[in-house]
C-alpha positions in Angstrom: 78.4 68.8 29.5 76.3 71.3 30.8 72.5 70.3 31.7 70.4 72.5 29.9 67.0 71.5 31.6 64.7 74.2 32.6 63.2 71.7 35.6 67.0 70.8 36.7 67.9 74.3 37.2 64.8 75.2 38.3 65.6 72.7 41.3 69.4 73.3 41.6 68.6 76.8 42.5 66.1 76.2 45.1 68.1 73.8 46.9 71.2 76.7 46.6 68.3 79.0 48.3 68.0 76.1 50.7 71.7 75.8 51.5 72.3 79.4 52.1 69.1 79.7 54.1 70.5 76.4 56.4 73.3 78.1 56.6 71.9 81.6 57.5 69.5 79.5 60.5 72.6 78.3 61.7 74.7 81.2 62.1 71.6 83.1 64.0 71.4 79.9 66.1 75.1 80.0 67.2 74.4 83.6 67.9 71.7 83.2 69.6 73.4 80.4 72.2 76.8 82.6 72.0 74.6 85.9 73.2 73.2 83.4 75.9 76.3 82.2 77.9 78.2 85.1 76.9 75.8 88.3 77.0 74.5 90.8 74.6 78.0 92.2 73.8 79.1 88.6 72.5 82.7 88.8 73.8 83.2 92.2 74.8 80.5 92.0 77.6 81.8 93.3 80.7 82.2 90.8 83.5 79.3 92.2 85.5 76.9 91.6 82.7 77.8 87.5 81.7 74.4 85.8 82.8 76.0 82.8 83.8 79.8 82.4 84.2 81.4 78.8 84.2 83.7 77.7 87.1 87.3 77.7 86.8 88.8 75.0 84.8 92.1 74.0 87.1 94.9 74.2 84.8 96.5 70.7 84.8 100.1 70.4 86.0 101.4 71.7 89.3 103.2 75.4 89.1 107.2 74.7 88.8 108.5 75.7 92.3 111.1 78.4 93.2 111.5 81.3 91.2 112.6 82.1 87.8 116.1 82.4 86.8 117.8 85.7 87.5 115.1 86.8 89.9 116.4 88.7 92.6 113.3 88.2 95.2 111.5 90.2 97.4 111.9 88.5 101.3 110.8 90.4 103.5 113.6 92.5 105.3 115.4 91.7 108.5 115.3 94.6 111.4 118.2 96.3 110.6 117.0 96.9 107.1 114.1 98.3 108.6 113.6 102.0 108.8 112.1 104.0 111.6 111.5 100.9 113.7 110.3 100.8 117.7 113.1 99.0 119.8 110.8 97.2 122.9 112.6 95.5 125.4 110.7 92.5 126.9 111.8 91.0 130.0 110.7 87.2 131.1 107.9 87.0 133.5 109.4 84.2 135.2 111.5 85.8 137.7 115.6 85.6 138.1 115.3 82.3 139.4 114.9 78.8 137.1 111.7 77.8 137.7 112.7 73.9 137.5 115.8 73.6 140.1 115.4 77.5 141.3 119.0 78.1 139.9 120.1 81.7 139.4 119.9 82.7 135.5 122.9 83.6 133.6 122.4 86.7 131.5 123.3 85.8 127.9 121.9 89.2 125.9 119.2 89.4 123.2 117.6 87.6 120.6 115.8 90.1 117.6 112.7 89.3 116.4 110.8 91.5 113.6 106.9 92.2 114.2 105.2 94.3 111.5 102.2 96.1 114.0 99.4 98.9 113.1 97.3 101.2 115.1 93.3 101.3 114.6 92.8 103.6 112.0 89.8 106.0 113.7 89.2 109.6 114.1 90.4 110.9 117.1 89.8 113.9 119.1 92.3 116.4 119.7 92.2 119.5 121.4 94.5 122.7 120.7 95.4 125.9 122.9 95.7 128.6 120.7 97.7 131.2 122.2 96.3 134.9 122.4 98.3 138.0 121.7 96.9 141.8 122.1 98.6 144.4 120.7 96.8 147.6 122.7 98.3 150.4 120.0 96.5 148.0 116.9 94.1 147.1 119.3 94.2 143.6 117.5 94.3 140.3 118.9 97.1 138.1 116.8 96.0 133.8 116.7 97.9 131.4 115.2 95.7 128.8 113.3 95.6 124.8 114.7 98.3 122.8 112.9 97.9 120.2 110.4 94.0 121.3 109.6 92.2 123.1 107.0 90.4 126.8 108.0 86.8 126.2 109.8 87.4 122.4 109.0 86.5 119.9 112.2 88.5 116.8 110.4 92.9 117.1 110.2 94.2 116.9 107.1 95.4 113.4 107.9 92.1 111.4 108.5 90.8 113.7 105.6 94.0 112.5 103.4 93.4 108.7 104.4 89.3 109.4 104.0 90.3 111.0 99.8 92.6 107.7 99.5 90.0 104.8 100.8 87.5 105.9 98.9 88.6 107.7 95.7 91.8 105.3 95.5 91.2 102.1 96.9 87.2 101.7 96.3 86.4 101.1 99.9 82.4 101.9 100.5 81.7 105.1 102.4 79.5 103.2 104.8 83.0 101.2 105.3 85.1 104.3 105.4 83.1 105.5 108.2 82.8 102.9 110.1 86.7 101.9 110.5 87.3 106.1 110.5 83.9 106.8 113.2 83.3 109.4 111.5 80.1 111.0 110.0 79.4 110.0 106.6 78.4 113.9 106.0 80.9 115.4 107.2 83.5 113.6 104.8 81.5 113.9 101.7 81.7 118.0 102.7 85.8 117.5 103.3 86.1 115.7 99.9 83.9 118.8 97.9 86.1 121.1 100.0 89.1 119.0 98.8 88.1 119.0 95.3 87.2 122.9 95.0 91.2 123.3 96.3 92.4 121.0 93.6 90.1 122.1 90.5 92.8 124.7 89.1 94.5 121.7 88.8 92.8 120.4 85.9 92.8 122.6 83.2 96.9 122.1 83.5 96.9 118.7 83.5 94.9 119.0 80.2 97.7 120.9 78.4 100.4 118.1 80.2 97.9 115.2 78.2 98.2 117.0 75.4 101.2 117.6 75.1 101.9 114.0 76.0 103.5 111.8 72.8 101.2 109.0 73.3 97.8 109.5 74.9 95.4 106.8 75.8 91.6 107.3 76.0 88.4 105.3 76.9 84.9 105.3 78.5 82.0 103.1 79.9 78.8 104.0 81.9 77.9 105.8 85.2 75.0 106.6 87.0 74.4 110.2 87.9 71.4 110.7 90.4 69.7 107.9 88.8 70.4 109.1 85.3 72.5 107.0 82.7 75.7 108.5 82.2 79.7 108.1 81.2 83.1 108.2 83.0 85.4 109.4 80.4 89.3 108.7 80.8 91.9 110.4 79.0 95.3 108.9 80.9 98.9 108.6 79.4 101.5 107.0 81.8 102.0 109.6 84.1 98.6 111.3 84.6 95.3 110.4 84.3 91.7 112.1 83.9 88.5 111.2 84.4 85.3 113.1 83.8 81.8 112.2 84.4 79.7 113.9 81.8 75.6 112.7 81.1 77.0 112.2 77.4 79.0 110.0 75.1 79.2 112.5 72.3 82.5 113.6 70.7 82.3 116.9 72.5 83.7 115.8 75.6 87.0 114.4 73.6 86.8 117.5 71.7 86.8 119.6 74.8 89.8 117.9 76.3 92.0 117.1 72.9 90.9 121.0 71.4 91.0 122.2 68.2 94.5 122.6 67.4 96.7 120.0 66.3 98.8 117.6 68.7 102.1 116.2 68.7 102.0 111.9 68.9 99.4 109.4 68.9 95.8 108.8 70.7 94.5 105.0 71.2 91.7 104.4 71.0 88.9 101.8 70.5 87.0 102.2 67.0 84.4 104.3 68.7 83.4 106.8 65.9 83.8 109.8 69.1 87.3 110.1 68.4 88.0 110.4 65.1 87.4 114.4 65.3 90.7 114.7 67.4 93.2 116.5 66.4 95.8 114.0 66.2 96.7 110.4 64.4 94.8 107.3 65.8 95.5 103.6 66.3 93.1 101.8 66.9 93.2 98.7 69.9 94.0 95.6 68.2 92.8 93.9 71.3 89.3 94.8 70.4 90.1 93.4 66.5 91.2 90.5 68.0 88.2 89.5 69.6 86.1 90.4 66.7 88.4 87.7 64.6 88.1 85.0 67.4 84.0 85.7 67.4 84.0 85.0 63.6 85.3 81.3 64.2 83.0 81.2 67.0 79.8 82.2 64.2 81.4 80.4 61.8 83.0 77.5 63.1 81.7 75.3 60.0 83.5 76.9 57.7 87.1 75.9 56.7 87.9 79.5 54.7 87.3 81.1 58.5 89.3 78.7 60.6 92.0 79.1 57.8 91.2 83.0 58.0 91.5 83.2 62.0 94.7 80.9 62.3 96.7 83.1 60.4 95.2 86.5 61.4 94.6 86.1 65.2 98.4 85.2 66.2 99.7 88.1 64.0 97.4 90.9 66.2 98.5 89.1 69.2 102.3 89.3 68.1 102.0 93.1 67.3 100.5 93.6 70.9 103.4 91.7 73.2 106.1 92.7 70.4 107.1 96.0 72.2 107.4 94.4 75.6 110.2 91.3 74.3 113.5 91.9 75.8 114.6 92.8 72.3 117.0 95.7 70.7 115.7 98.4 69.1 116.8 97.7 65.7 115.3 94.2 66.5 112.1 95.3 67.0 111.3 97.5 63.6 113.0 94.7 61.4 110.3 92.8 63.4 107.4 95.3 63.5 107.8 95.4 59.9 107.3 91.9 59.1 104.5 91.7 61.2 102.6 94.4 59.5 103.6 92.9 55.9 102.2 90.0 56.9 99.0 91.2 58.0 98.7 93.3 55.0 98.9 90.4 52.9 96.1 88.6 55.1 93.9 91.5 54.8 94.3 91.9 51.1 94.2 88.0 50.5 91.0 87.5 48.1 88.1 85.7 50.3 84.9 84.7 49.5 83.4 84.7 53.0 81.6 88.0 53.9 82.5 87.9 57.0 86.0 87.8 56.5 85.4 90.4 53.7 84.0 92.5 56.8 87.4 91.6 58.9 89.6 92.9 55.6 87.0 96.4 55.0 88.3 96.9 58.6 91.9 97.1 58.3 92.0 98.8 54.7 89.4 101.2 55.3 91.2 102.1 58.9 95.1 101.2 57.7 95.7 104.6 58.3 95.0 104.3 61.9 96.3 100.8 62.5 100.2 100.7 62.1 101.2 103.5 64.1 103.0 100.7 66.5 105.2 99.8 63.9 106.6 102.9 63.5 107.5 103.8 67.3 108.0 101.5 70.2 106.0 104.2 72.5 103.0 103.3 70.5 101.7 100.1 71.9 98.9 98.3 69.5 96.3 97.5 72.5 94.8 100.1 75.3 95.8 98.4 77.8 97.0 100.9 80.1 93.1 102.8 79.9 91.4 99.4 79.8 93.6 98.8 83.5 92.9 102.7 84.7 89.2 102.7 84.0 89.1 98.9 86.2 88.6 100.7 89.5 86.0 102.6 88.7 83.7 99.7 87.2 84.7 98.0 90.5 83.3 101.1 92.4 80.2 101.5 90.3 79.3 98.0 91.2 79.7 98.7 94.4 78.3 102.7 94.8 75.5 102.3 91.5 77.0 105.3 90.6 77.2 109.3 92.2 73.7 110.1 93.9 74.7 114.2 92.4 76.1 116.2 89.7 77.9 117.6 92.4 79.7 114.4 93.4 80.2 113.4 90.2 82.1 116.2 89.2 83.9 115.6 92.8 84.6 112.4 92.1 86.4 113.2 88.6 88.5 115.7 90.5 89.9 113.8 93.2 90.1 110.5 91.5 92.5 112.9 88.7 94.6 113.8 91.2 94.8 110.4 93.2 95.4 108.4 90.4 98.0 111.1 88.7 100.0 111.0 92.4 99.9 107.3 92.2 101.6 107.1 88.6 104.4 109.4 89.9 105.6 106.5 92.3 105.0 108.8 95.6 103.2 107.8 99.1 99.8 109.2 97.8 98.1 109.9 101.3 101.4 111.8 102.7 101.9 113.6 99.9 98.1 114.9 100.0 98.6 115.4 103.7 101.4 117.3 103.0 99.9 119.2 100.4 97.1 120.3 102.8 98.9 121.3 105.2 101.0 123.5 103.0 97.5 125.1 102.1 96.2 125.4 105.4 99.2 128.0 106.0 98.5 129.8 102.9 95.4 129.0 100.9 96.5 131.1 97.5 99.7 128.7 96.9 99.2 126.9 93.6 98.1 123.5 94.1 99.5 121.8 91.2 103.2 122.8 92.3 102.9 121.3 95.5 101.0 118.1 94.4 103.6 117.8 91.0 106.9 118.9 92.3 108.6 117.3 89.5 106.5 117.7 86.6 107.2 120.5 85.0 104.1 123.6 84.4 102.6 123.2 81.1 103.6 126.7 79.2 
């Protein structure tokens, strides 16, 4: 029967305003102590930025010794598999005689022994005659130029080359740099903007070779421009990357790399609304939908529809990330792909009563255009990854820096770390190949960079 009393519904409802406002309390207090020990990004703040980070749990159970089975190792390789080494002879100090019964020693020949040496890495004077010649009918006077070292440049194209590579590269402080090259901190930063004005035709050609590329990768966080908030912008694919450092976040700087015309494969992304003007299909990083599932359990943890929710949905985004990289055929992987996309469809259009899964579902229908592009090519992975692992350096080296104290080193820094990090995704020694490179325009300063520094990449038309 149903109770008809105006005083019994009266109090039913209030105590269903009650519930719902207990409930509301509680899910701003759980934020509240998840935005405390995790930061103001919830999950997705950056390392840098958690106020207080827990120590390492040690994983119980030891590692199982020796390696895995079919690994081939990597020893390290006995002298004669050793290229280019120094042979030193090294005679006992002891004399020819045995220093316990003075017996007379018996030759018996060598014994190897491997020892992996370096020389201090420091700038080193070095002084070169340039030869004269007069020719009295041209009345001309014929010089050939110092080798190995840019025009009117005091620093060799080798300390400038391992200068680019420490700091660009490897993150090493300037103040560092310096002090293991001895060399003035002034002087380099004028060899790297003399460096980068070489290598900015460059560029504009590896543009066209990222757009051109099947599957493009972009991303972005902040930088500090002469004390001004700004962005680093990466637009990478697996064999180049770029990086510009604009003031702005606006979709004009994807625009201005992507264009206006349409592109051939796929551009992931995160969901930031910047990119949804380009020119090509999107799939959106289900890396970043994974957290947002695991921080609905973490809001909701009280609620048995969520954990019900999250069991089911969170293995199936991490299945469609690792699925590409299982040593599986191809024919194994679509049959595969496909029955991992059915059954997150059917998740996402499951009936829920929770609005916050609602929220999770709106996500994937409203976006299901831009979300199973890895289903339908192996090349297309479901995660961003490979920008997420590009852009790591440079949030290492704005720790460290705070940023570019000018425009003009900004845009310095986005040239040279381009062609650095592109060298270093075409498996090459990057520091003798930009020696080499140098060199090469030190003979003849109108040669075109990018055939030099890209031998094997062939000119965008």
């Amino acid at each position: 029967m149903i109770n008809s009393c105006p005083e019994c519904l009266k109090k039913q409802r209030e105590i269903d305003a009650l519930k719902e406002e207990n409930q509301c309390f509680k899910q701003k207090l759980r934020y509240q102590e998840r935005k405390t020990q995790e930061g103001f990004f919830g999950s997705s703040t950056p390392s840098s930025k958690i106020p207080l980070k827990p120590n390492q749990i040690e994983k119980e159970g030891r590692k199982p010794k020796g390696a895995r089975p079919g690994h081939l190792g990597r020893g390290r390789p006995g002298p004669d598999l050793v290229q280019g080494e120094q042979l030193s002879t090294v005679v006992p100090s002891i004399g020819d005689l045995c220093p316990q019964c003075g017996s007379p020693f018996v030759d018996k020949g060598y014994t190897d022994r491997l020892v992996m040496e370096s020389r201090p890495l420091r700038a080193e004077p070095q002084t070169y005659w340039l030869s004269k010649r007069y020719c009295p009918k041209c009345r001309r006077i014929f010089q050939p130029s110092a080798p190995g070292v840019l025009p009117k440049n005091l620093y060799g194209n080798q300390l400038m080359a391992n200068a680019a590579a420490m700091y660009y590269l490897h993150g090493i402080p300037l103040g560092r740099v310096c002090e293991q090259l001895q060399a003035n901190p002034g002087s380099l930063i004028e060899c790297f903007h003399r460096i980068a004005h070489l290598f900015t035709p460059i560029l504009p050609k590896l543009i066209e070779l990222y757009r051109l590329s099947p599957v493009k990768h972009a991303d972005e966080t902040g930088w500090r421009t002469d004390g001004n908030n700004g962005y680093v912008w990466l637009f990478a694919t697996t064999s180049i990357s770029l990086f510009l450092f604009r003031q702005t976040r606006s979709g004009k700087v994807p625009q201005a790399i992507l264009g206006n015309q349409s592109l051939p494969g796929v551009l992931v992304v995160d969901r930031y609304a910047g990119y949804n003007q380009a020119p090509c299909p999107l799939q959106y990083c289900y890396a970043h939908l994974l957290r947002e599932v695991q921080d609905l359990e973490k809001d909701f943890s009280d609620s048995e529809e969520v954990k019900t929710f999250v069991s089911v949905m969170a293995p199936l985004l991490a299945t469609a990330m690792s699925l590409r990289h299982q040593p599986i055929s191809e024919t194994e992987f679509y049959q595969k792909a496909a029955e991992t996309k059915a059954q997150i469809v059917v998740a996402v259009e499951a009936p829920a009563l929770h609005l916050g899964i609602r929220h999770v579902q709106d996500l994937f229908r409203d976006n299901a255009h831009r979300l199973y592009h890895w289903a339908q090519d192996r090349q297309i992975p479901a995660e961003n990854n490979l920008a997420e692992c590009d852009l790591r350096p440079t949030v290492i080296a704005r720790k460290v820096s705070f940023g570019s104290a000018s425009d003009a080193g900004a845009q310095t820094r986005g040239a040279l770390m381009s062609v650095l990090y592109s060298l270093k995704k075409q498996n090459v020694d990057v520091i003798k190949r930009l020696k080499e490179v140098l060199d090469q325009l030190a003979k003849d300063i109108h040669q075109d960079p990018f055939s030099l520094l890209f031998p094997k990449i062939p000119k965008p038309p």
